[in-house]
C-alpha positions as CSV (number, residue, x, y, z in Angstrom):
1,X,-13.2,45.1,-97.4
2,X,-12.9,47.2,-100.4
3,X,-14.9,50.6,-100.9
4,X,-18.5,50.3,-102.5
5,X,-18.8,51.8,-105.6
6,X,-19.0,55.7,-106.6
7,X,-22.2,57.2,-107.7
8,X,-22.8,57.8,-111.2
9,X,-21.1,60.7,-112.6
10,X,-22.9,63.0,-114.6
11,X,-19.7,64.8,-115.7
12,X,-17.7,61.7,-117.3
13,X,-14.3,61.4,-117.0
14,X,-13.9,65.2,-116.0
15,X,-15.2,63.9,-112.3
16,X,-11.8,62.0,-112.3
17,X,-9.7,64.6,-112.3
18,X,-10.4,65.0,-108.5
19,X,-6.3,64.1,-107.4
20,X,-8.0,60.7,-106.1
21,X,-4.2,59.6,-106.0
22,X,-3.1,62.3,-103.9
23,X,-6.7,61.9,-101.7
24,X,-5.4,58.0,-101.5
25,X,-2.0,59.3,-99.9
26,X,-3.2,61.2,-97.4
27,X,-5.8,58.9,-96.1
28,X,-2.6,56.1,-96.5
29,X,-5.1,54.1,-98.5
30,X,-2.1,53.7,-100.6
31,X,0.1,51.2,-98.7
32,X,3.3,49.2,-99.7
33,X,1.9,46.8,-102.0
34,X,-0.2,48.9,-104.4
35,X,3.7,51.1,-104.9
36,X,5.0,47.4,-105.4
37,X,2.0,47.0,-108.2
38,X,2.7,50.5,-109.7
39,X,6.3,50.0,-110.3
40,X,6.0,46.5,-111.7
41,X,3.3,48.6,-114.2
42,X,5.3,50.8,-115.1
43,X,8.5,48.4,-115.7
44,X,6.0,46.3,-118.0
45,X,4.9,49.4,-120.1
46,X,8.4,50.8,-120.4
47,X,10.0,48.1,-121.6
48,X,9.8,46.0,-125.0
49,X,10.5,42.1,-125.1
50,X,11.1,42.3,-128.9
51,X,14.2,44.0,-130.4
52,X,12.8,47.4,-132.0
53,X,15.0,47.5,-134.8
54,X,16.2,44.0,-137.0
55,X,20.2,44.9,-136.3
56,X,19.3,44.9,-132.8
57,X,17.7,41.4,-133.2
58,X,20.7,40.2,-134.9
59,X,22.7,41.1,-132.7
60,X,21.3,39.7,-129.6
61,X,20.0,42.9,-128.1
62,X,18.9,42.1,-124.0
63,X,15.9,43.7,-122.5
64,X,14.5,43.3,-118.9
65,X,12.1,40.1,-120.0
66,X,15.8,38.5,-121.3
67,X,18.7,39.5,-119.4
68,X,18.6,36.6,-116.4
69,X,20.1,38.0,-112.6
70,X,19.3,34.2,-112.1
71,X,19.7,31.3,-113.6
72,X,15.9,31.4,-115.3
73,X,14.5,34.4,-113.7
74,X,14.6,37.7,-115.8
75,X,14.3,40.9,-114.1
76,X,10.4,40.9,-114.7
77,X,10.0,37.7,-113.1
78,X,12.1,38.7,-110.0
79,X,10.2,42.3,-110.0
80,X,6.6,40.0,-110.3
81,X,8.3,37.6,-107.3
82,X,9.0,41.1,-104.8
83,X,5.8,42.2,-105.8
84,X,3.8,38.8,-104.5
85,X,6.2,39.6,-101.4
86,X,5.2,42.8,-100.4
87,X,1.6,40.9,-100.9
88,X,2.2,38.1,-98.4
89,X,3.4,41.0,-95.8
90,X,0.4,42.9,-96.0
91,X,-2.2,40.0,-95.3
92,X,-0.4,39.4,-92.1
93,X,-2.6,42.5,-90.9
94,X,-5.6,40.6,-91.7
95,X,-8.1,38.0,-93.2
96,X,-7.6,37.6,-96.9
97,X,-10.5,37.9,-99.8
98,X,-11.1,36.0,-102.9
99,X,-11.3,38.5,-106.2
100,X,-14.2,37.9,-108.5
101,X,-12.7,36.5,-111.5
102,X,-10.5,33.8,-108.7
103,X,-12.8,30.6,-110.3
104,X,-12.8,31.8,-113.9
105,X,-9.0,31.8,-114.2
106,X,-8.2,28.3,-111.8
107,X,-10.5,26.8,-114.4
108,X,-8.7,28.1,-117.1
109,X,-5.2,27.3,-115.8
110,X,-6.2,23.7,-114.5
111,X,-7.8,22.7,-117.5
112,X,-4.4,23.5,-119.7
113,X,-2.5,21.9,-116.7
114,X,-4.9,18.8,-116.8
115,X,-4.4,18.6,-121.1
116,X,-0.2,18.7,-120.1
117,X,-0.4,16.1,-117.8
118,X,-2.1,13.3,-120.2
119,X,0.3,15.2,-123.1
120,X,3.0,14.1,-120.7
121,X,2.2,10.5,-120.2
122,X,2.0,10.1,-123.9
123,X,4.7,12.4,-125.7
124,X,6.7,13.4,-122.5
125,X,10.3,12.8,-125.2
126,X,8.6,15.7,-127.5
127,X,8.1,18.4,-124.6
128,X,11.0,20.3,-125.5
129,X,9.9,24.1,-125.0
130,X,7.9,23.1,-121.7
131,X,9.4,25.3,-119.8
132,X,9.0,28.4,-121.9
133,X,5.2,27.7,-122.0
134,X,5.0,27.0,-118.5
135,X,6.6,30.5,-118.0
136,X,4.0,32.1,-120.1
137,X,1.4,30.6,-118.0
138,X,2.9,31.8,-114.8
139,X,3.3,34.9,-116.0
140,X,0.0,35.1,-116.9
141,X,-1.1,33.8,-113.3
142,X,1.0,36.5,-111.7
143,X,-0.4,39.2,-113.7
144,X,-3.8,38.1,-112.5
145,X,-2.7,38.2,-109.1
146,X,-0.9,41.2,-108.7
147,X,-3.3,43.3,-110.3
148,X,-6.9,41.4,-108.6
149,X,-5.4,42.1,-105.0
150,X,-4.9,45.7,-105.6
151,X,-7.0,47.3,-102.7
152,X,-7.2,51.0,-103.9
153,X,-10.2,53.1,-103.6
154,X,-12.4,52.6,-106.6
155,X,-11.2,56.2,-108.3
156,X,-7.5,55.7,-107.6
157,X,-7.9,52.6,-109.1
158,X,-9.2,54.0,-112.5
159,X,-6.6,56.5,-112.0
160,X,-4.2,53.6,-112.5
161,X,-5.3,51.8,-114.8
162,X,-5.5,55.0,-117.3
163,X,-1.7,55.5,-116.4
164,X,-1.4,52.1,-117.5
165,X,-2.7,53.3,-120.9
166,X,-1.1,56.5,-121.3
167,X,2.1,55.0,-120.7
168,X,1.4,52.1,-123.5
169,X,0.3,55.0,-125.8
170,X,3.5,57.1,-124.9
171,X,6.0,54.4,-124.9
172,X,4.7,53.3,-128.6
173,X,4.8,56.9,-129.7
174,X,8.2,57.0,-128.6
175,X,9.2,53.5,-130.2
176,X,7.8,54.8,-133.8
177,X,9.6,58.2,-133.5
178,X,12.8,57.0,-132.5
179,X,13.4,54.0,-134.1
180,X,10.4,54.3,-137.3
181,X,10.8,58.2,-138.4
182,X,14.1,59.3,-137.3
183,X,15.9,55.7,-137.1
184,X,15.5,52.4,-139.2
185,X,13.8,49.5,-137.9
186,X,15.1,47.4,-141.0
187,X,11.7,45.6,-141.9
188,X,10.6,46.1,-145.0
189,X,6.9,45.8,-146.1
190,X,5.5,44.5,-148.9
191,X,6.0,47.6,-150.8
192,X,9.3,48.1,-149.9
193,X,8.3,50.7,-147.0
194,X,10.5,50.5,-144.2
195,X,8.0,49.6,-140.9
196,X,7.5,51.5,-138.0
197,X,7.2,49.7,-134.9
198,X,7.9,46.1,-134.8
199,X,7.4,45.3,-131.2
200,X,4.5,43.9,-129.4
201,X,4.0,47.4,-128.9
202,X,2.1,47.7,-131.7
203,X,-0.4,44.9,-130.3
204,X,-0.6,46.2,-126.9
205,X,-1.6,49.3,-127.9
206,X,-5.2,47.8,-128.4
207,X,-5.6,48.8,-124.2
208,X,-5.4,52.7,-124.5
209,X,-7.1,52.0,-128.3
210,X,-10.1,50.1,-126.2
211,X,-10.3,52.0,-123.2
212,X,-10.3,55.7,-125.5
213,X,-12.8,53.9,-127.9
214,X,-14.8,52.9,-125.3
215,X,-15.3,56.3,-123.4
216,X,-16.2,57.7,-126.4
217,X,-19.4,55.1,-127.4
218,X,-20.2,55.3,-123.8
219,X,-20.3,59.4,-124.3
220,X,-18.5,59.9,-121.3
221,X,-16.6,62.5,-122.9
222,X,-16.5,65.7,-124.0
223,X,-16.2,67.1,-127.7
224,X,-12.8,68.4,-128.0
225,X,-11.9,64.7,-125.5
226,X,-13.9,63.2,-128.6
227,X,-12.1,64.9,-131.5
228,X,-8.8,63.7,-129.3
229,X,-9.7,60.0,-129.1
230,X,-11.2,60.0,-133.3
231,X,-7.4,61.1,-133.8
232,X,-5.5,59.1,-131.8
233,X,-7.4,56.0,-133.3
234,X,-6.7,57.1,-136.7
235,X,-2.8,57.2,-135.7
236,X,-2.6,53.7,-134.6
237,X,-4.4,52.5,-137.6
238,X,-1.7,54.7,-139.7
239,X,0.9,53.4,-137.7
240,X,-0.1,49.5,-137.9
241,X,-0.9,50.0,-141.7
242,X,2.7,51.2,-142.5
243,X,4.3,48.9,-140.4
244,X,1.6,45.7,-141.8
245,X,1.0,44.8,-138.6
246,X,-2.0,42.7,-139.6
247,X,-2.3,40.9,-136.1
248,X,-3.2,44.7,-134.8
249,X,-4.8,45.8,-137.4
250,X,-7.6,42.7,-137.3
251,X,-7.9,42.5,-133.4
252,X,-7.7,46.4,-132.3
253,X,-10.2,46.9,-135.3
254,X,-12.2,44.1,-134.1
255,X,-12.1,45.6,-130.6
256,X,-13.3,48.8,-131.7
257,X,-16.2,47.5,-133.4
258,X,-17.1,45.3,-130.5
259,X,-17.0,48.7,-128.1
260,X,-19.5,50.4,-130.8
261,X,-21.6,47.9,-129.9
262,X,-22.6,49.5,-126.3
263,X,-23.1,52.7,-128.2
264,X,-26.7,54.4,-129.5
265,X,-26.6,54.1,-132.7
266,X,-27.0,57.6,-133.6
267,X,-23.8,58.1,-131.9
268,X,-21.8,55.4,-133.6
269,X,-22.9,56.6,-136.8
270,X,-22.3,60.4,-136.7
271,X,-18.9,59.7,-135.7
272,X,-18.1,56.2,-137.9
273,X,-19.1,57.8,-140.8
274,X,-16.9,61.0,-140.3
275,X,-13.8,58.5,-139.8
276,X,-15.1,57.0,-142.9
277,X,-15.1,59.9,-144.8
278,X,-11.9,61.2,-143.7
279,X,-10.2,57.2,-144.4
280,X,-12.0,57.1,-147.7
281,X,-10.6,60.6,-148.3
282,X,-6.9,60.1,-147.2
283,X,-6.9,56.8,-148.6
284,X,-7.6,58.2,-152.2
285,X,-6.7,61.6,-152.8
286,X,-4.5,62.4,-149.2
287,X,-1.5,61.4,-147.3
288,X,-3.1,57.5,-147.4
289,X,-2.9,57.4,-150.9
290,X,0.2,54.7,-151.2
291,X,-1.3,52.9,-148.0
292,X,-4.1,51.8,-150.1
293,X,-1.6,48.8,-151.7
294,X,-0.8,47.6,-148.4
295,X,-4.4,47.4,-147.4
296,X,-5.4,45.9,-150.1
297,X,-2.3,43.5,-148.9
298,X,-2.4,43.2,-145.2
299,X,-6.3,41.6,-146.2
300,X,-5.2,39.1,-149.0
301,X,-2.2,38.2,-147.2
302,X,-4.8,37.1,-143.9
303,X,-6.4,35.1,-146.5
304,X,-3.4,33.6,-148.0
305,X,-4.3,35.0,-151.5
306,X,-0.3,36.2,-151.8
307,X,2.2,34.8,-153.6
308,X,4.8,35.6,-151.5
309,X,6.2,34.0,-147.9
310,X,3.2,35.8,-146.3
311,X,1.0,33.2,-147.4
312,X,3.1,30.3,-147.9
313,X,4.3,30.7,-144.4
314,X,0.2,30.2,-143.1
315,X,0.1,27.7,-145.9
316,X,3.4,25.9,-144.7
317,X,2.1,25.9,-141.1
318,X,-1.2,24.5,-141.3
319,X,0.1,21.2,-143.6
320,X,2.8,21.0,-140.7
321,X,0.1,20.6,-137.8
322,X,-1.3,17.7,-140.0
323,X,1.7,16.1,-140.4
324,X,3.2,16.6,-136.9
325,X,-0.6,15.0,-135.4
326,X,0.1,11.3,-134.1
327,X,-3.8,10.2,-134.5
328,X,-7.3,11.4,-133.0
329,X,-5.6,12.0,-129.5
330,X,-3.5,14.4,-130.5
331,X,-6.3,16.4,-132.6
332,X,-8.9,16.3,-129.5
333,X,-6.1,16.5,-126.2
334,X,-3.1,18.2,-127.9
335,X,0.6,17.3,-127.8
336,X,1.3,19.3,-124.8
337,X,2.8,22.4,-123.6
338,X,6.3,22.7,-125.3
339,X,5.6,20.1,-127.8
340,X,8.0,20.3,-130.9
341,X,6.6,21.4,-133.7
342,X,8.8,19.3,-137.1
343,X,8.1,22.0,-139.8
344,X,8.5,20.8,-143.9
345,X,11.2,22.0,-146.0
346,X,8.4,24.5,-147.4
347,X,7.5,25.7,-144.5
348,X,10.2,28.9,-144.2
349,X,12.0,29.8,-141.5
350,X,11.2,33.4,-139.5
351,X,14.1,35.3,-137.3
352,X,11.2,35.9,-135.1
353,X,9.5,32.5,-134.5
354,X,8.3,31.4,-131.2
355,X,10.7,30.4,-128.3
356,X,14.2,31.5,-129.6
357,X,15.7,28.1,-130.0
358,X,14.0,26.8,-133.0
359,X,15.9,25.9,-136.2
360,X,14.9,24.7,-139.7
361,X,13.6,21.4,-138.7
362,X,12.1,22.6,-134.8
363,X,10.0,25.9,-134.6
364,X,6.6,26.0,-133.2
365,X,4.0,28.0,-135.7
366,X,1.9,30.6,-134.6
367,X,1.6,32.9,-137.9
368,X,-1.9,31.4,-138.0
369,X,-3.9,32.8,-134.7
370,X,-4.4,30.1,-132.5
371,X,-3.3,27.1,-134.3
372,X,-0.5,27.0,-131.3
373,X,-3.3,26.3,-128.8
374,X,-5.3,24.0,-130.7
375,X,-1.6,21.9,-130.9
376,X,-0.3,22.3,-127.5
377,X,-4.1,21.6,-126.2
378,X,-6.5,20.0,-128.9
379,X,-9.8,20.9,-129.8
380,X,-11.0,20.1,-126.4
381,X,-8.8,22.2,-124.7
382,X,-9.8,25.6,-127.1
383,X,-13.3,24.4,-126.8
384,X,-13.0,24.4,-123.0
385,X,-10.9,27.8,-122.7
386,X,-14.1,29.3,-125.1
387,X,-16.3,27.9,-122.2
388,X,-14.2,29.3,-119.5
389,X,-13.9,32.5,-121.3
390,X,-17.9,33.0,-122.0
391,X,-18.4,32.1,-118.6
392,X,-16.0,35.1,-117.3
393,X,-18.2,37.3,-119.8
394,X,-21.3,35.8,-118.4
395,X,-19.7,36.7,-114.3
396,X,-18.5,40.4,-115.6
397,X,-22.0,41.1,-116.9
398,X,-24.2,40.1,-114.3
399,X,-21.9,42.1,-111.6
400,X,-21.7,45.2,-114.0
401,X,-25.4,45.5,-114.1
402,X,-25.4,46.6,-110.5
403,X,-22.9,48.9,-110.6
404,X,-24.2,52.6,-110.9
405,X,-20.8,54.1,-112.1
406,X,-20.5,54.4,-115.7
407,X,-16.8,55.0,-115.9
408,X,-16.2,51.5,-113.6
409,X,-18.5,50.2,-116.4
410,X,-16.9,51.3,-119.6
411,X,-13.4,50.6,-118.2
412,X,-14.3,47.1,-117.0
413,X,-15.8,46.3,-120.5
414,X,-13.1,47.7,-122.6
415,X,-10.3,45.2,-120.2
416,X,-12.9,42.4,-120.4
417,X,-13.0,42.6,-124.0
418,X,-8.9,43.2,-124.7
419,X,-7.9,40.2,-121.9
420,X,-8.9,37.3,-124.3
421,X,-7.3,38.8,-127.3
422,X,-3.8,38.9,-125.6
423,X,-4.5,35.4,-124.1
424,X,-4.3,35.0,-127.8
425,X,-0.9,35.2,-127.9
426,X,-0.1,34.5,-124.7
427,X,2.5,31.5,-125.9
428,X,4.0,33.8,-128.4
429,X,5.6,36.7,-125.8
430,X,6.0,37.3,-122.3
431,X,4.9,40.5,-121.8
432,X,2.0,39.5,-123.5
433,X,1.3,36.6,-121.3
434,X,1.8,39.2,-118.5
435,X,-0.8,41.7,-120.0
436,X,-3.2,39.2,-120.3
437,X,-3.2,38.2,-116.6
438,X,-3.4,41.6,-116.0
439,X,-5.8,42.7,-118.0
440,X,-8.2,40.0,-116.6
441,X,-7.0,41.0,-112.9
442,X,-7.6,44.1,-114.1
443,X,-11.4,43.7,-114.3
444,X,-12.1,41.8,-111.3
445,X,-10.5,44.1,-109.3
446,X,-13.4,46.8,-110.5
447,X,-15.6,43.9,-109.8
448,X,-14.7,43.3,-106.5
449,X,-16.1,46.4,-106.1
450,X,-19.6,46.3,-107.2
451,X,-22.4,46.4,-104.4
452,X,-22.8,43.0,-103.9
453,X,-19.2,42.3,-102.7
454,X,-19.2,45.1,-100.3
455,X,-22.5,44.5,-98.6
């Protein structure tokens, strides 16, 4: 049975800082499976699957999600498979419970498992990446699982989950020092700046982004807390706008807006407009000043107003889902999971295209956001994962609205909002797919503990 919920704190996140953790030892609250959990966290957060430089790419460079200590298992997957271990011990000491999110994510991983299986029957000779897709799934699925059957007390929990973003935060920082401003990733941007961080990294950092954002329009910090957060969002956007990561720049800035929304307005605009100011400022007359090209071309670029491979790549990839579609079926039901993907002579070639394997003539796009899911699953499919997802949304607010604690609340919503936006690109990377699950486990694991599941 897990713990009811904490009453509301009137002192915000300072009412944290109460060693829950060390509280959670002593009482041996902490057993063998949430170590397990907070291990495999900190392996995930640690460790990049993308190369962080381009000569490290090239030549081959291994991290933990590659290197294989068996045939097909990585050292993640066997670290995910000990974790579920230690799981299966522990419930021999008792019954076993159903987390709240359970429904929402069987319906989302039957429904793409359904789509496969009528794929199959019709273009089962053109599944040639099956396996890497089903791996992304399962990955996804674990991270679910891991995270949902976490049975910490409610405040060790958060504890945990804020590690999670402080190590996300750190190991980014760490990335774009050592390989952005005292090394050389190698990718050039548009203006002929060198990048700083190339990894998913820069994608992933839209949890701490969320969860700092999120404290802050809930005002569940304090001012000098405040000032921390207004600057630690202003480095990530620096960061992403040097490297052009456009991908991070639209979603995380999309997240952030979306958090603003719980926010009184008088709150949201003291505090927008002094970003603004100090943006508009930088971005004329300060330090910004040359960033204001690439802004300018991180937007046009998203709406393929280039002339350069930015745009003729998007371009290249949505006349190639046309002309790899074999009738209505595959528009509505999808080719499949691992479906090849036939790309035109003018479609160019990218070093970092999905899947590893691809060549000229065989590399499945995913440049444009989403058009992998609407070709693996059809229009039905995203229209049904849109339905799953809004009915998750609809399950996370009703059970929010009894729970007294506002920092269970703003944490929840912040994970809520940041799951579906990695599920994004859940076919694209592993640790993606793996923050996704657990971003979703993440939340109904807080859920579980709302006052209707522990009555």
């Amino acid at each position: 049975m897990h713990e009811p919920h904490a009453a509301a704190d009137p002192q915000g996140v300072s009412a944290v800082v109460k060693h829950p953790v060390l509280e959670a030892i002593r009482g041996r609250t902490i057993d063998a499976y949430g170590c397990a959990v907070a291990g495999l966290l900190l392996l995930a957060c640690w460790s990049s699957y993308g190369a962080p430089t381009i000569a490290a790419m090239q030549a081959g460079q291994r991290s933990l999600w590659t290197f294989q200590i068996l045939p097909g298992a990585s050292v993640v997957l066997l670290s995910l498979a000990v974790v579920i271990g230690v799981w299966c011990l522990s419930t021999l000491d008792g019954p076993v419970e159903a987390s709240t999110l359970d429904a929402v994510v069987a319906w989302l991983l039957g429904g793409i498992a359904f789509l496969h299986l009528l794929a199959v029957a019709r273009h089962a000779p053109g599944l040639l990446f099956e396996l890497l897709d089903i791996r992304a799934l399962v990955l996804l699925a674990a991270g679910y699982f891991v995270m949902s059957r976490l049975n910490l007390p409610t405040r060790a929990l958060l504890m945990l989950l804020g590690g999670v973003a402080v190590a996300l935060a750190i190991h980014a920082a760490w990335l774009t020092l050592r390989y952005g401003i005292l090394g050389d990733t190698g990718f050039a941007t548009s203006s002929g700046r060198i990048a700083l961080l190339v990894t998913e990294d820069a994608l992933l950092l839209a949890i701490p982004v969320t969860i700092a954002w999120g404290l802050l329009a809930d005002g569940l910090l304090k001012r000098r807390l405040v000032i921390a957060v207004v600057a630690f969002v202003g480095a990530v956007a620096y960061v992403e706008l040097l490297s052009l990561r456009r991908g991070a720049l639209i979603f995380i800035g999309a997240l952030v807006l979306m958090r603003s929304l719980w926010a009184p307005a008088s709150r949201v605009i003291a505090w927008g407009s002094l970003v603004l100011v100090v943006l508009t400022l930088a971005l004329t007359v300060g330090p910004l000043a040359s960033v204001a090209g690439d802004v300018s071309y991180a937007v046009r670029s998203s709406l393929l107003l280039t002339s350069d491979a930015s745009s003729s790549q998007r371009r290249g990839e949505i006349e190639d889902y046309q002309m790899n579609l074999d009738g209505a079926g595959d528009l509505l039901l999808g080719r499949g999971l691992g479906a090849v993907w036939y790309a035109s002579a003018d479609a160019p070639t990218d070093a970092v295209s999905y899947g590893g394997k691809e060549t000229a003539l065989v590399r499945i796009g995913w440049h444009v956001y989403g058009l992998d899911w609407l070709y693996k699953i059809g229009l039905i499919g995203v229209l049904g994962v849109v339905a799953v997802l809004a009915l998750g949304a609809l399950t996370v607010r009703e059970r929010l609205a009894t729970v007294d604690d506002q920092l269970v609340r703003s944490v929840a919503w912040s994970f809520a909002l940041t799951a579906p936006v990695l599920t994004l690109f859940v076919f694209t990377n592993p640790r993606l797919s793996l923050f996704a699950g657990l971003c979703f486990g993440a939340v109904s694991a807080l859920l579980d503990r709302s006052p209707r599941r522990s009555a």
